[in-house]
VOVEX-984498 format. One line per field, with one value per residue (C-alpha): residue in three letters; y, z, x; residue number from 1. Coordinates in steps of 0.05 Angstrom, whole numbers, plus 5000, padded with zeros to 4 digits. Layout:
BEGIN
aa <- (ala;...)
Y <- (Y;...)
Z <- (Z;...)
X <- (X;...)
i <- (NUM;...)
This chain:
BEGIN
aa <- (unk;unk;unk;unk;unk;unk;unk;unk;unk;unk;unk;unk;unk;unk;unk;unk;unk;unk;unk;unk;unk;unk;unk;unk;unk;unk;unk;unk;unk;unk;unk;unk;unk;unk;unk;unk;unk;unk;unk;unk;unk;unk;unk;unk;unk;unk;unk;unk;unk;unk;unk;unk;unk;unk;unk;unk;unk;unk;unk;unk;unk;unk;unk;unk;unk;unk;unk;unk;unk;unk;unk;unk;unk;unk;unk;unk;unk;unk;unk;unk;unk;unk;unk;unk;unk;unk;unk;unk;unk;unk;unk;unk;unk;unk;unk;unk;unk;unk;unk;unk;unk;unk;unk;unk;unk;unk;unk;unk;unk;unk;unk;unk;unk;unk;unk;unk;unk;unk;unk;unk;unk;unk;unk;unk;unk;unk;unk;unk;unk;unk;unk;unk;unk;unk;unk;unk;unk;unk;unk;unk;unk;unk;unk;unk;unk;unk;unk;unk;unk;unk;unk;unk;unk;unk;unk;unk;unk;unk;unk;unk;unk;unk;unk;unk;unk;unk;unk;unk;unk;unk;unk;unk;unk;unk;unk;unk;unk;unk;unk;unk;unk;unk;unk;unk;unk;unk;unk;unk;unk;unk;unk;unk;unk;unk;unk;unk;unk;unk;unk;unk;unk;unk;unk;unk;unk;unk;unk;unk;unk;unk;unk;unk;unk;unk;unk;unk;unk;unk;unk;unk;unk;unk;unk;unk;unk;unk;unk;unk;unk;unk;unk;unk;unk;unk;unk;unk;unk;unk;unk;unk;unk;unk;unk;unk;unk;unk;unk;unk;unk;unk;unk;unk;unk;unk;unk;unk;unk;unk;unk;unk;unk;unk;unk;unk;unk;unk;unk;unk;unk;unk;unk;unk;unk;unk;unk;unk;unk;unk;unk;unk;unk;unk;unk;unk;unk;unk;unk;unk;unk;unk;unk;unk;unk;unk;unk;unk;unk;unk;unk;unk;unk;unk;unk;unk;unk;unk;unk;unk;unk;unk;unk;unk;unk;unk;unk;unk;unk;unk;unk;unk;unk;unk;unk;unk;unk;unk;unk;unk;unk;unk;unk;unk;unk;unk;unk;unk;unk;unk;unk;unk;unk;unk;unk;unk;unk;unk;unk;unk;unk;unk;unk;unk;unk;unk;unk;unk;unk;unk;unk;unk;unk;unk)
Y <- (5510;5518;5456;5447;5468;5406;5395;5411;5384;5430;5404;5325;5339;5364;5295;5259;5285;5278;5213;5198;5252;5232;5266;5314;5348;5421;5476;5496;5411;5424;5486;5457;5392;5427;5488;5538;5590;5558;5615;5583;5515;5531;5565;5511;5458;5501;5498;5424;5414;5467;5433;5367;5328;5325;5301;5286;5264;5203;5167;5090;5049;4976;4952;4885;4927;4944;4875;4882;4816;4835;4797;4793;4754;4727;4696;4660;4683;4620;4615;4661;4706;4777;4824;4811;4878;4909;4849;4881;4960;4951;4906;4949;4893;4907;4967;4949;4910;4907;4864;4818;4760;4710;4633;4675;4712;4753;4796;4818;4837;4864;4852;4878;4839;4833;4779;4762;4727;4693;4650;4713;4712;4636;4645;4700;4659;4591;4638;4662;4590;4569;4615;4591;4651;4636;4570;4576;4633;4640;4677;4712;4738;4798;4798;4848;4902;4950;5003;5064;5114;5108;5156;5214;5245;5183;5209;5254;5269;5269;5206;5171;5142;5145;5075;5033;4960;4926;4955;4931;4857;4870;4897;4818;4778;4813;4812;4738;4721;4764;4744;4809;4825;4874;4897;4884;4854;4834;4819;4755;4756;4829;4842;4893;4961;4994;5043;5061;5103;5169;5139;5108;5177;5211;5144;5156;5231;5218;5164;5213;5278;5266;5346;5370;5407;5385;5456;5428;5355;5371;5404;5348;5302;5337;5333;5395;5401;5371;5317;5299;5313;5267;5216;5212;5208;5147;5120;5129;5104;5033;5028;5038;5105;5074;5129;5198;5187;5235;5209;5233;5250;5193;5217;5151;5101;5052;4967;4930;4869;4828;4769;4714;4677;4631;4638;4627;4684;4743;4734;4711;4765;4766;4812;4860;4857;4867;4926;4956;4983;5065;5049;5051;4989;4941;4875;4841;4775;4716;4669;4670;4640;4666;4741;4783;4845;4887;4946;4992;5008;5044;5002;5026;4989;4925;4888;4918;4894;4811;4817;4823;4777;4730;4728;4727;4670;4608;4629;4633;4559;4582;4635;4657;4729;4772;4836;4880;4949;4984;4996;5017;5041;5054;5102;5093;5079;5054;4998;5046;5070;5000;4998;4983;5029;5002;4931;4955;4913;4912;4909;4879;4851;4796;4756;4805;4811;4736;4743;4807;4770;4709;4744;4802;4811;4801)
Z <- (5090;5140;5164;5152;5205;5244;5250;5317;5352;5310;5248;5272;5289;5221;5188;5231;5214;5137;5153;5176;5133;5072;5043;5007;5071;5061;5104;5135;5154;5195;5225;5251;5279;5312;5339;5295;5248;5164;5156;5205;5174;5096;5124;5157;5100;5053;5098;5100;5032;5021;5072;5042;5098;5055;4977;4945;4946;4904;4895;4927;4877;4884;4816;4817;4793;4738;4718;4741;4794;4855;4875;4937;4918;4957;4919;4943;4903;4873;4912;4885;4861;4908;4869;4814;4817;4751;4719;4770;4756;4678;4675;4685;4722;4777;4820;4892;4909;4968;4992;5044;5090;5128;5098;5036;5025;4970;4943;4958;4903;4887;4821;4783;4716;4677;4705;4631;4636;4704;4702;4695;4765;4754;4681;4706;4772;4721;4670;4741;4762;4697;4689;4758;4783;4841;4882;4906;4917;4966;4920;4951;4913;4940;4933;4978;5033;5072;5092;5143;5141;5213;5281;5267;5335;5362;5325;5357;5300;5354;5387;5339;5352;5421;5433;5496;5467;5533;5537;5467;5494;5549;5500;5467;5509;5536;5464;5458;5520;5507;5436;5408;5334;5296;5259;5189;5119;5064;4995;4967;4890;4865;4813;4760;4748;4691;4664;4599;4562;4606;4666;4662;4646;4704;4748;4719;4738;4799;4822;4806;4830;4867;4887;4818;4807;4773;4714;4703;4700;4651;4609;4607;4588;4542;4595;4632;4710;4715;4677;4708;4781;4764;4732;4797;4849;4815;4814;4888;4892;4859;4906;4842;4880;4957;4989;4983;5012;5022;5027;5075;5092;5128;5200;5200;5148;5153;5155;5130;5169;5126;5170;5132;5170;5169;5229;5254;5196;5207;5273;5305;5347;5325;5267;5331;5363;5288;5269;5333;5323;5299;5248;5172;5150;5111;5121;5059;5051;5010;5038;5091;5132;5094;5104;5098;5145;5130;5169;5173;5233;5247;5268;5350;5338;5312;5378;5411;5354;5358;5430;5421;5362;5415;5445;5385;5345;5386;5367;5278;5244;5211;5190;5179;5180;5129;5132;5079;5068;5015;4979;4907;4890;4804;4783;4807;4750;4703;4676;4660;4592;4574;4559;4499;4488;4433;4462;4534;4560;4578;4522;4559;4513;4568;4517;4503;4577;4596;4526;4561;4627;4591;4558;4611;4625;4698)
X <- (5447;5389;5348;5275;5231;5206;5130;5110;5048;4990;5027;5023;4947;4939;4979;4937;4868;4886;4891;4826;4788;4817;4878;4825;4796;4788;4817;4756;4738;4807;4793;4722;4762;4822;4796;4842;4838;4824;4878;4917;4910;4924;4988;5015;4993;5029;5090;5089;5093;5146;5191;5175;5136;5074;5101;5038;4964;4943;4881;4884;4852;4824;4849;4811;4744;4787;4802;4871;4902;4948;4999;5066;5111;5167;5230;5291;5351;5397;5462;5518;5457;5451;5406;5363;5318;5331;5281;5228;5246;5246;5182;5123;5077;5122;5107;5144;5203;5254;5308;5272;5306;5263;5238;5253;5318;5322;5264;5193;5156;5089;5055;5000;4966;4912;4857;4850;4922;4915;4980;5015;5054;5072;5096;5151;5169;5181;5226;5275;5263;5288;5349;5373;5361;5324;5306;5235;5178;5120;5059;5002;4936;4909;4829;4814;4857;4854;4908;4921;4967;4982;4966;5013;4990;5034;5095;5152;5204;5259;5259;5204;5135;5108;5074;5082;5097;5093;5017;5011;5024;4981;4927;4940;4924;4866;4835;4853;4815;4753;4756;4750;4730;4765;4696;4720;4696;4727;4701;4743;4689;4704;4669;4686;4659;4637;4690;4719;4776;4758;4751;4826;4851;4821;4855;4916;4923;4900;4945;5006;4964;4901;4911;4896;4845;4777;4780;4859;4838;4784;4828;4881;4837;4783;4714;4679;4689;4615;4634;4696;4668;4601;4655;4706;4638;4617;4683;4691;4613;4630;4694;4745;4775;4784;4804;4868;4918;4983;5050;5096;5169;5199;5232;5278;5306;5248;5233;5169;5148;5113;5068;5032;4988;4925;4876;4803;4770;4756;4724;4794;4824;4895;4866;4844;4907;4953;4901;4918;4978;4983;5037;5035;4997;4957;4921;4913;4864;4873;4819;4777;4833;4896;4916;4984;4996;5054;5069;5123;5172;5225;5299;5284;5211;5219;5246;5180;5130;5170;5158;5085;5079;5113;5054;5003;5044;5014;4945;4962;4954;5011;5057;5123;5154;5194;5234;5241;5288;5310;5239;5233;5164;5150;5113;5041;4988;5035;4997;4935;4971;4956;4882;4859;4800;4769;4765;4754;4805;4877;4939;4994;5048;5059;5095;5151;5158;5173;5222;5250;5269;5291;5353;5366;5430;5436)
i <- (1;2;3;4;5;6;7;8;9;10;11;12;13;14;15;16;17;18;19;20;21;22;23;24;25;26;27;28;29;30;31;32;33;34;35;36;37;38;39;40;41;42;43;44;45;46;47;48;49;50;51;52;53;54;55;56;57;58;59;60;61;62;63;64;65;66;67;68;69;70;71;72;73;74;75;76;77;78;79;80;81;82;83;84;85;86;87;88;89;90;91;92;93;94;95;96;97;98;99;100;101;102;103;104;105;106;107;108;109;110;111;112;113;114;115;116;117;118;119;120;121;122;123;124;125;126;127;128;129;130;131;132;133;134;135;136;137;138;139;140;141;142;143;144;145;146;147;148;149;150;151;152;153;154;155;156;157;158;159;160;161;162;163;164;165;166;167;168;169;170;171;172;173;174;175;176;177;178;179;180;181;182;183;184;185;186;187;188;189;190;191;192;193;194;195;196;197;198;199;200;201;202;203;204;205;206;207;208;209;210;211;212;213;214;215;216;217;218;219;220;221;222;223;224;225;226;227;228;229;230;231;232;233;234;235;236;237;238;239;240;241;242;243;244;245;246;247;248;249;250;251;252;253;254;255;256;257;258;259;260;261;262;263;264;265;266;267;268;269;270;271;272;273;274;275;276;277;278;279;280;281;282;283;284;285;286;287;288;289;290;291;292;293;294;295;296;297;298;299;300;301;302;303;304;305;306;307;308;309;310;311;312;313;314;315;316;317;318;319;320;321;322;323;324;325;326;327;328;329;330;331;332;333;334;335;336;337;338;339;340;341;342;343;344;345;346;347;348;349;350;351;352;353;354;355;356;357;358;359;360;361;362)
C-alpha cells in the first residue's frame, strides 16, 4: 500500500490561510494571497482532501442565540469506577468527552441544553452522584468563546510544530511587565436571534457540510439559492454562524490542556500570553474574572507549554489544570432535530434522559 503524500510547505500556507480567511475562501482569494496560480491552488485543495488532511468544512455556531446553554464539565469517577462514557455517547446533550486526570480524574465533558431547562447540567451530575458513580464535578457555563484553528505555517509533519517554548516564556514575562492586552471582548448577556424551522435546517446541514453548495442546500431543504443565501448572510450577520472552519488530519496522537483560571478581566495579560500560542485553541469566559483555555498539543509539547505556565501561574487568583486524551466528538448538530417548530422552541425529552441514566447498565 503506498503512503499519502505529505503536505509540503505551499500546502501548509494553504491550511494556514483557510484558517484565517475562513474555511470558505475561494481559489482565486488564495491565489491573490500566495502568489500562485487559482489552477494551482484548486489542485492542491483537491489533493488534500483526497489524502485526507482536509475532512470537512462546518459552520461554528454560537448556540446561546439559539437558546441553547454550554457547558464543561469535569467529573471525578467513584473509586472502583474507570469509564463511564457510554451515559455521555448515548445521551444526545453530550457532544465531547475524554478521559481527563488532574483535581478531577475521570471525565471531561461538554454539554449542550436548552436555556429553557437551566438545571439541566446539575440534574444529570445529582443522578451519577446518586448512583455512586462519581464523587464530585467542577461545572463551567460557557457564555461566550472564541477559538483558532492554530498557525499551520508553524507545523512540520516530520518532527511537529516549530515553536520556540523558551521564547514563549520570554514573550511572558515581557507581557506581564508591560501589561499587555490581548484586544478581546466578550459578551457574558447573549441574547437570542430571530430564527425559525428553516433556519435550523440550513444550521444543521451546515454543521455536518458547511462545503455544500447553496442550489444542493436549497433543494434539501425546499428554499431557492436566493433564499437560502439571504437566509445564511443574516445568520452570520446576527453572530448565529461564527465563522467555517475545516477540520484536519491529525500528524500525532494528540492531548488537550484544559486551564481554569480567575484573573484581573480581560485587561490582565495572562489572556495575551495564553492567546499567544499557534496551537489549536479556545478561550472560553464564564465571568468577567472566570475563563477556561483549552488547547491542544502534541506528547513532545506539553513539557514546553508547563514550563511557561510556570511562569504565568503566580499571576491567576486561581486555577487548576486538566489533561484530556482519548476524545470522542458526536455528531455535530445533533440537538437541532429537536426543535419544535410550531412552538419555536426546543423539544428535549430531558425527563426520559435523567430516567435513561438512572437505569443504564454500566
Amino acid at each position: 500500500m503506498s503512503q499519502r503524500r505529505q503536505p509540503d510547505d505551499l500546502d501548509l500556507s494553504i491550511l494556514s490561510a483557510l484558517n484565517r480567511l475562513g474555511g470558505k475562501a475561494s481559489a482565486e482569494l488564495l491565489s491573490e494571497l500566495l502568489g500562485r496560480p487559482a489552477r494551482t491552488i484548486r489542485y492542491r485543495l483537491s489533493r488534500l482532501k483526497a489524502n485526507g488532511y482536509l475532512k470537512f468544512l462546518y459552520a461554528q455556531t454560537h448556540d446561546a442565540k439559539l437558546g441553547l446553554g454550554d457547558v464543561v464539565l469535569f467529573v471525578d469517577l467513584a473509586p472502583g469506577m474507570s469509564d463511564i462514557s457510554r451515559v455521555f455517547r448515548e445521551v444526545p446533550l453530550f457532544y465531547v468527552h475524554a478521559s481527563t486526570y488532574g483535581c478531577y480524574n475521570g471525565h471531561v465533558v461538554h454539554m449542550t441544553y436548552p436555556l429553557s431547562i437551566p438545571d439541566a447540567p446539575v440534574s444529570v451530575m445529582s443522578v451519577l452522584h446518586k448512583r455512586g458513580l462519581i464523587t464530585k464535578y467542577h461545572l463551567f457555563e460557557t457564555r461566550d468563546f472564541m477559538s483558532t484553528a492554530g498557525d499551520l505555517e508553524r507545523l512540520d509533519v516530520k518532527r511537529g510544530w516549530n515553536w520556540d517554548w523558551k521564547q514563549w516564556v520570554e514573550d511572558c514575562k515581557r507581557k506581564i511587565r508591560g501589561n499587555v492586552h490581548a484586544g478581546i471582548n466578550f459578551q457574558l448577556d447573549m441574547s437570542r436571534a430571530k430564527f425559525d424551522q428553516k433556519d435550523i435546517d440550513i444550521l444543521r446541514i451546515l454543521k455536518s457540510d458547511a462545503g455544500i453548495t447553496l442550489r444542493e442546500l436549497g433543494q434539501e431543504i425546499g428554499l431557492s439559492q436566493t433564499q437560502i443565501n439571504k437566509r445564511i448572510k443574516r445568520l452570520e450577520r446576527e453572530g448565529v454562524i461564527i465563522d467555517y472552519r475545516w477540520i484536519y488530519e491529525d500528524y500525532q496522537h494528540p492531548v488537550y490542556v484544559y486551564c481554569l483560571f480567575t484573573c484581573e478581566g480581560l485587561n490582565d495579560p495572562i489572556l495575551s500570553c495564553l492567546l499567544g500560542l499557534p496551537f489549536p485553541k479556545e478561550l472560553a469566559a464564564e465571568s468577567e474574572t472566570s475563563y477556561a483555555f483549552r488547547v491542544k498539543l502534541y506528547p513532545s509539547d506539553i513539557a514546553g507549554f508547563f514550563q511557561g505556565l510556570d511562569v504565568i501561574r503566580k499571576h491567576f487568583k486561581s486555577y487548576f489544570v486538566q489533561i484530556a486524551h482519548r476524545v470522542y466528538n458526536a455528531p455535530m448538530g445533533q440537538l437541532y432535530m429537536m426543535f419544535d417548530s410550531e412552538k419555536q422552541d426546543w423539544n428535549v425529552p430531558f425527563d426520559q434522559y435523567l430516567s435513561a441514566i438512572e437505569t443504564m447498565n454500566l
